[in-house]
N, CA, C and O atoms as CSV, one atom per row, in Angstrom:
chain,resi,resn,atom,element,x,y,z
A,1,UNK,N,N,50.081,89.875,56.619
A,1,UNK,CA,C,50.985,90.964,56.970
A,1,UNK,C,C,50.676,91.411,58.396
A,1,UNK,O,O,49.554,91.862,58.626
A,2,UNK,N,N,51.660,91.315,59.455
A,2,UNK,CA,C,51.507,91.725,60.430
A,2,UNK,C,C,52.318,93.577,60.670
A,2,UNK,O,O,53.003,94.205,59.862
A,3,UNK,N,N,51.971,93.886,61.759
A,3,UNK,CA,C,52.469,95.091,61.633
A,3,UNK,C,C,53.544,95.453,62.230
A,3,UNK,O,O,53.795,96.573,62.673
A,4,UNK,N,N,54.219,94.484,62.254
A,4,UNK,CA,C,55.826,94.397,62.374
A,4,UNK,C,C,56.256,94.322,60.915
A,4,UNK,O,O,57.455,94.132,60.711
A,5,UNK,N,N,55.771,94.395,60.300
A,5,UNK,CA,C,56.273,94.110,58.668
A,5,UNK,C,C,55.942,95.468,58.072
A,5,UNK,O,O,56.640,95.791,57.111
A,6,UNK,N,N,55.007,96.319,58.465
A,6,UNK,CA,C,54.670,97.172,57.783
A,6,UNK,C,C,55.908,98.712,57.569
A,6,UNK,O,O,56.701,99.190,58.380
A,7,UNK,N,N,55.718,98.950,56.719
A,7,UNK,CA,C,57.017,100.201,56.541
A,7,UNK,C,C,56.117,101.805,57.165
A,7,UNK,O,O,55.315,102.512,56.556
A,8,UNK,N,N,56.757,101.963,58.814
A,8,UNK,CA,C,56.516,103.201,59.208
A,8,UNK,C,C,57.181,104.603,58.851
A,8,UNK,O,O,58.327,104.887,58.502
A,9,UNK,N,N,56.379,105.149,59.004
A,9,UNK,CA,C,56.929,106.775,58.815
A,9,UNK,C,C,56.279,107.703,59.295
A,9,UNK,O,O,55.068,107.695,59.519
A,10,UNK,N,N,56.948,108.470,59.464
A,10,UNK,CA,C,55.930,109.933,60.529
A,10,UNK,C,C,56.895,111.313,59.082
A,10,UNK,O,O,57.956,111.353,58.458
A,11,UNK,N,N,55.734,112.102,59.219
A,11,UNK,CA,C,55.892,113.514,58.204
A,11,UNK,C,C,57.332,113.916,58.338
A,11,UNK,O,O,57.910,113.579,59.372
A,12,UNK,N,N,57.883,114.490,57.567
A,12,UNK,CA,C,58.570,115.296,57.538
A,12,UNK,C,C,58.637,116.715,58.338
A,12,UNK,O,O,59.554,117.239,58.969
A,13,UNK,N,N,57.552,117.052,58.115
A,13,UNK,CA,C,57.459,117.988,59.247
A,13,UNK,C,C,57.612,117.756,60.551
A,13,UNK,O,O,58.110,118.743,61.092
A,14,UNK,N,N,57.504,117.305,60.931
A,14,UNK,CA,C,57.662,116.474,62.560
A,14,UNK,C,C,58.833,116.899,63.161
A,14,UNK,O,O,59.886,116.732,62.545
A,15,UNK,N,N,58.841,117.365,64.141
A,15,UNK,CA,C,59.987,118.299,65.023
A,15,UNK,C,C,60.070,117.068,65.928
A,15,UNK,O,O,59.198,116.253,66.227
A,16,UNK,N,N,61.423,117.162,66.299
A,16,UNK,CA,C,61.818,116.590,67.661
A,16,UNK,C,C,61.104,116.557,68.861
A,16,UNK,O,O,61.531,115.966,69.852
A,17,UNK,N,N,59.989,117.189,68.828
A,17,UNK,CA,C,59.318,117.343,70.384
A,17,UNK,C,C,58.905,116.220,70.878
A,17,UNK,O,O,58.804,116.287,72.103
A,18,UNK,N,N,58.481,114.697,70.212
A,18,UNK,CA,C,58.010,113.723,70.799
A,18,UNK,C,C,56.436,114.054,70.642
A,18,UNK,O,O,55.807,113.609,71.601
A,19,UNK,N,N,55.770,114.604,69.850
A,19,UNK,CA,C,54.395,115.016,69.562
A,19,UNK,C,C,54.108,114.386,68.466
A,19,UNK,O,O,53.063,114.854,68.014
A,20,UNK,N,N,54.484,113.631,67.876
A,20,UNK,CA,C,54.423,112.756,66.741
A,20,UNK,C,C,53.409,111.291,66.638
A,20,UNK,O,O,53.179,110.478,67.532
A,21,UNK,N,N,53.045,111.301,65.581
A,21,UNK,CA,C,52.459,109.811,64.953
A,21,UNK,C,C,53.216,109.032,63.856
A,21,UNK,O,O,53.845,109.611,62.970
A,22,UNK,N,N,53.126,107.708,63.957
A,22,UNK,CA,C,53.458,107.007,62.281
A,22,UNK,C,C,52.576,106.505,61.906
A,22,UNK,O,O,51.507,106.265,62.468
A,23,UNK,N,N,53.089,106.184,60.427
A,23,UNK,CA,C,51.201,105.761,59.539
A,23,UNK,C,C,52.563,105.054,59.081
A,23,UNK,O,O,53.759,105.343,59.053
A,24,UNK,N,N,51.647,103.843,58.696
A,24,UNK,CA,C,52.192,102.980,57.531
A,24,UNK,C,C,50.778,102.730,56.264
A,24,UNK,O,O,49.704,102.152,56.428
A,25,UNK,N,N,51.244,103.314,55.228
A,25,UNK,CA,C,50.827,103.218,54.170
A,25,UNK,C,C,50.449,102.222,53.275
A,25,UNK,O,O,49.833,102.504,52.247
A,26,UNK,N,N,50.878,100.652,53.681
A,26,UNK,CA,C,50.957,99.469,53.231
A,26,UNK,C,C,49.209,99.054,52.725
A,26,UNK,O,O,49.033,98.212,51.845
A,27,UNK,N,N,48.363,99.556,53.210
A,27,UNK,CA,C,47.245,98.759,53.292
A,27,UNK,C,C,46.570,99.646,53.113
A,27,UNK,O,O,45.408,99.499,53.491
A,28,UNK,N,N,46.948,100.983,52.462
A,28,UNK,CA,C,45.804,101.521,51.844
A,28,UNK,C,C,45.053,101.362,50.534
A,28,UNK,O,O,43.854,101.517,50.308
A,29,UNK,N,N,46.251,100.943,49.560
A,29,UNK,CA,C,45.276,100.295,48.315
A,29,UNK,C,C,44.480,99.175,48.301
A,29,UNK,O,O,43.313,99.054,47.927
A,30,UNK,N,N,45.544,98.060,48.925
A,30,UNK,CA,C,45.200,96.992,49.537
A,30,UNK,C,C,43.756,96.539,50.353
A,30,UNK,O,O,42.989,95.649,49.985
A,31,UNK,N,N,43.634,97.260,51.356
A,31,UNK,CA,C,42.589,96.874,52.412
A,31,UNK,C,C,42.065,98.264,52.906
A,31,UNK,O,O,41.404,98.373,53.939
A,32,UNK,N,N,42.431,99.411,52.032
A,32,UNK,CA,C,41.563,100.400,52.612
A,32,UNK,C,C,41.746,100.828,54.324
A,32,UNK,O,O,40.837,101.287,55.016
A,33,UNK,N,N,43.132,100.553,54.779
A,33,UNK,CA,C,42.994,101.256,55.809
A,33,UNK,C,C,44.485,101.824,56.036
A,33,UNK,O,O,45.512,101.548,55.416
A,34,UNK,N,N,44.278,102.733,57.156
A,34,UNK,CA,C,45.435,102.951,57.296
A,34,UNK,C,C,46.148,102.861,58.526
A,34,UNK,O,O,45.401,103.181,59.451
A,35,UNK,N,N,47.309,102.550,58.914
A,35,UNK,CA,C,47.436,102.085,60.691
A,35,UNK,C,C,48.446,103.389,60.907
A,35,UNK,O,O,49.447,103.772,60.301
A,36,UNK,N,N,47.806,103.822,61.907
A,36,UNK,CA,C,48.491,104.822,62.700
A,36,UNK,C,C,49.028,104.248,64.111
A,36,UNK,O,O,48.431,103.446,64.830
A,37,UNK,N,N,50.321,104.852,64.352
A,37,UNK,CA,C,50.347,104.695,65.950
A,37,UNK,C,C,51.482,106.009,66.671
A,37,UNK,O,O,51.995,107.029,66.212
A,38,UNK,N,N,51.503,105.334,67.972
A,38,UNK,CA,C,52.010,106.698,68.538
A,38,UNK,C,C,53.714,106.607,68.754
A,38,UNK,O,O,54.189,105.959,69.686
A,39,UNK,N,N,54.541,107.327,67.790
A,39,UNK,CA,C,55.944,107.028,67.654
A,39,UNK,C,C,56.808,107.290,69.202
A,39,UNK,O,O,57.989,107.617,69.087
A,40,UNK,N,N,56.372,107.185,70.285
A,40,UNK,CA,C,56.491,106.839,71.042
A,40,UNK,C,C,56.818,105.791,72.324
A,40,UNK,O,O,57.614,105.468,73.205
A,41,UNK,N,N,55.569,105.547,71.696
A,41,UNK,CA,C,54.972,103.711,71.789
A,41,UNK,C,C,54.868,102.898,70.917
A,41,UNK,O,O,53.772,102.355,70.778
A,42,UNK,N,N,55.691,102.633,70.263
A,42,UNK,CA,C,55.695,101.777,68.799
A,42,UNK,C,C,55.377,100.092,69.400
A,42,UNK,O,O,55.221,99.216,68.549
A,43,UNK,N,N,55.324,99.853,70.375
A,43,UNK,CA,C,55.257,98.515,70.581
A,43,UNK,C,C,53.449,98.478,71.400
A,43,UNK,O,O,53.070,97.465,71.988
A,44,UNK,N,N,52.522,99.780,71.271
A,44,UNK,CA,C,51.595,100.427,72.140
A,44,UNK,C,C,50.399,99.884,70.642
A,44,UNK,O,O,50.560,99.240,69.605
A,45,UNK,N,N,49.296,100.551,71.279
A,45,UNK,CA,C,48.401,100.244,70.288
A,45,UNK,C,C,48.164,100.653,68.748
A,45,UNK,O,O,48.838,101.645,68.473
A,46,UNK,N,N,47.631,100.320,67.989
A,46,UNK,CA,C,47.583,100.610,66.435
A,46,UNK,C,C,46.438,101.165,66.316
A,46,UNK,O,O,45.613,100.893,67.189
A,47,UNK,N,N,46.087,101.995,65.340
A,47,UNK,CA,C,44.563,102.752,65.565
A,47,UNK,C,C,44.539,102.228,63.560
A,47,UNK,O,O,45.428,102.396,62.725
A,48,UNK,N,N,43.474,101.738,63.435
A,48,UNK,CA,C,43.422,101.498,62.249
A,48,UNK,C,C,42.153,102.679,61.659
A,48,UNK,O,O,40.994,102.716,62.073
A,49,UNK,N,N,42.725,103.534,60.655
A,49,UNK,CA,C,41.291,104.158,59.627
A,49,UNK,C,C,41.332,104.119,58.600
A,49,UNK,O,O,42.340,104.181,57.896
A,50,UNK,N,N,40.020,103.983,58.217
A,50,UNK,CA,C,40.028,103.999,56.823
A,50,UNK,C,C,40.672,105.254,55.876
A,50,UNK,O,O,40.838,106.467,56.006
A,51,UNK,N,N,40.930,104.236,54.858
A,51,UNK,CA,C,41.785,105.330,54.036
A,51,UNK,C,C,40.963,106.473,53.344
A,51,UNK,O,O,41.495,107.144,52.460
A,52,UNK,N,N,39.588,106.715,53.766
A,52,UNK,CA,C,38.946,107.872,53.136
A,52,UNK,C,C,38.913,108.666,54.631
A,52,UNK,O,O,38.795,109.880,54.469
A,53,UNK,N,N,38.957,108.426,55.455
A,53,UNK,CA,C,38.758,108.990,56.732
A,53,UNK,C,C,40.246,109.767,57.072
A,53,UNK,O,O,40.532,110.919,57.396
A,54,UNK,N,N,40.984,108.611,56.842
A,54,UNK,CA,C,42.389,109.732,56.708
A,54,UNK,C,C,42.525,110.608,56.147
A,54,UNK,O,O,42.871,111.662,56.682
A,55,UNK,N,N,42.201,110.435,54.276
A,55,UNK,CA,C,42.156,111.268,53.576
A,55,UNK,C,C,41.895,112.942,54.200
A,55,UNK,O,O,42.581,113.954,54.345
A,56,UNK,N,N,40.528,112.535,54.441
A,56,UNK,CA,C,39.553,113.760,55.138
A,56,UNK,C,C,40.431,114.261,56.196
A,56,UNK,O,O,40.543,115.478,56.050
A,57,UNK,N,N,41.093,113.843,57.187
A,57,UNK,CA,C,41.557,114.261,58.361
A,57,UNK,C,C,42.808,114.984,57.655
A,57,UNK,O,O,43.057,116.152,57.952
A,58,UNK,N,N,43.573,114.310,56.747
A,58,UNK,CA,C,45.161,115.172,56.249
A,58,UNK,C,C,44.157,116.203,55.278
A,58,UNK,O,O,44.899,117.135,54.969
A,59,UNK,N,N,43.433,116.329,54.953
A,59,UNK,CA,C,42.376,117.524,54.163
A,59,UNK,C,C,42.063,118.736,55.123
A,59,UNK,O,O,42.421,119.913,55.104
A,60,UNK,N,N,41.216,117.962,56.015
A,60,UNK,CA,C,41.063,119.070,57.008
A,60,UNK,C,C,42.576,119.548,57.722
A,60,UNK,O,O,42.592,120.777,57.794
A,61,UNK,N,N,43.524,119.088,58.129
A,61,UNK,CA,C,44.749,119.417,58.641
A,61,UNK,C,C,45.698,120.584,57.634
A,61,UNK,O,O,46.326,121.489,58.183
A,62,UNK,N,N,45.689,120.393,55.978
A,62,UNK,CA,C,45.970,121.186,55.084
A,62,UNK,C,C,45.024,122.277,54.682
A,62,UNK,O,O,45.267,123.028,53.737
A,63,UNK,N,N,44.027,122.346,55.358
A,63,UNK,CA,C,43.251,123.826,55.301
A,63,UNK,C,C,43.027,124.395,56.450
A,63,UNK,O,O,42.179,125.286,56.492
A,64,UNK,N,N,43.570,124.101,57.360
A,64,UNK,CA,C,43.823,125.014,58.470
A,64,UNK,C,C,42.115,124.737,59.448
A,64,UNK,O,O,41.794,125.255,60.518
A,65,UNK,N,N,41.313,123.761,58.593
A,65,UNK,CA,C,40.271,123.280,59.890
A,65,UNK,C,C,39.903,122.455,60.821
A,65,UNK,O,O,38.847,122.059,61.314
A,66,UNK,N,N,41.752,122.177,61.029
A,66,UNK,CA,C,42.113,121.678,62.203
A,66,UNK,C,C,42.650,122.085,62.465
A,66,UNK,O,O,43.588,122.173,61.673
A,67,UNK,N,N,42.865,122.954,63.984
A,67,UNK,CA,C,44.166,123.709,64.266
A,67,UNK,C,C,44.109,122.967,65.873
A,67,UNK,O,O,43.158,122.465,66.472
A,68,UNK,N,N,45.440,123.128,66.234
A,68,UNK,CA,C,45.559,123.034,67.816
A,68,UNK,C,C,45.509,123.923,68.540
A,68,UNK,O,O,46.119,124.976,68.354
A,69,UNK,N,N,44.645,123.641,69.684
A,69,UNK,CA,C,43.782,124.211,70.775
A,69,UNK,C,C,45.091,124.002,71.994
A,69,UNK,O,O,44.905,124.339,73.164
């Protein structure tokens, strides 16, 4: 599976501003990771994390101990 194959999506929440990411979800049961990139640059680099590391990051993001600075 390359990641031209993979099915992207960015939140729902996501406003028009161009401040956005996509994750494709394909390879988290699978291979434990998850590919992010910048919906911007979709043809730009892929940041691959693990799917417990994401976890943690959309955890910390839903309790408010991540906020933007």
């Amino acid at each position: 599976m390359t990641i031209e194959t993979l099915h992207w999506f960015k939140s729902s929440y996501s406003e028009n501003g161009g401040q956005c990411v996509e994750i494709a979800a394909d390879l988290a049961a699978s291979h434990g990771v998850v590919p992010v990139r910048d919906s911007k640059n979709r043809n730009g680099s892929t940041l691959g994390l693990t799917a417990h590391a994401f976890s943690t990051f959309i955890t910390g993001i839903k309790s408010g101990d991540l906020q933007a600075r």
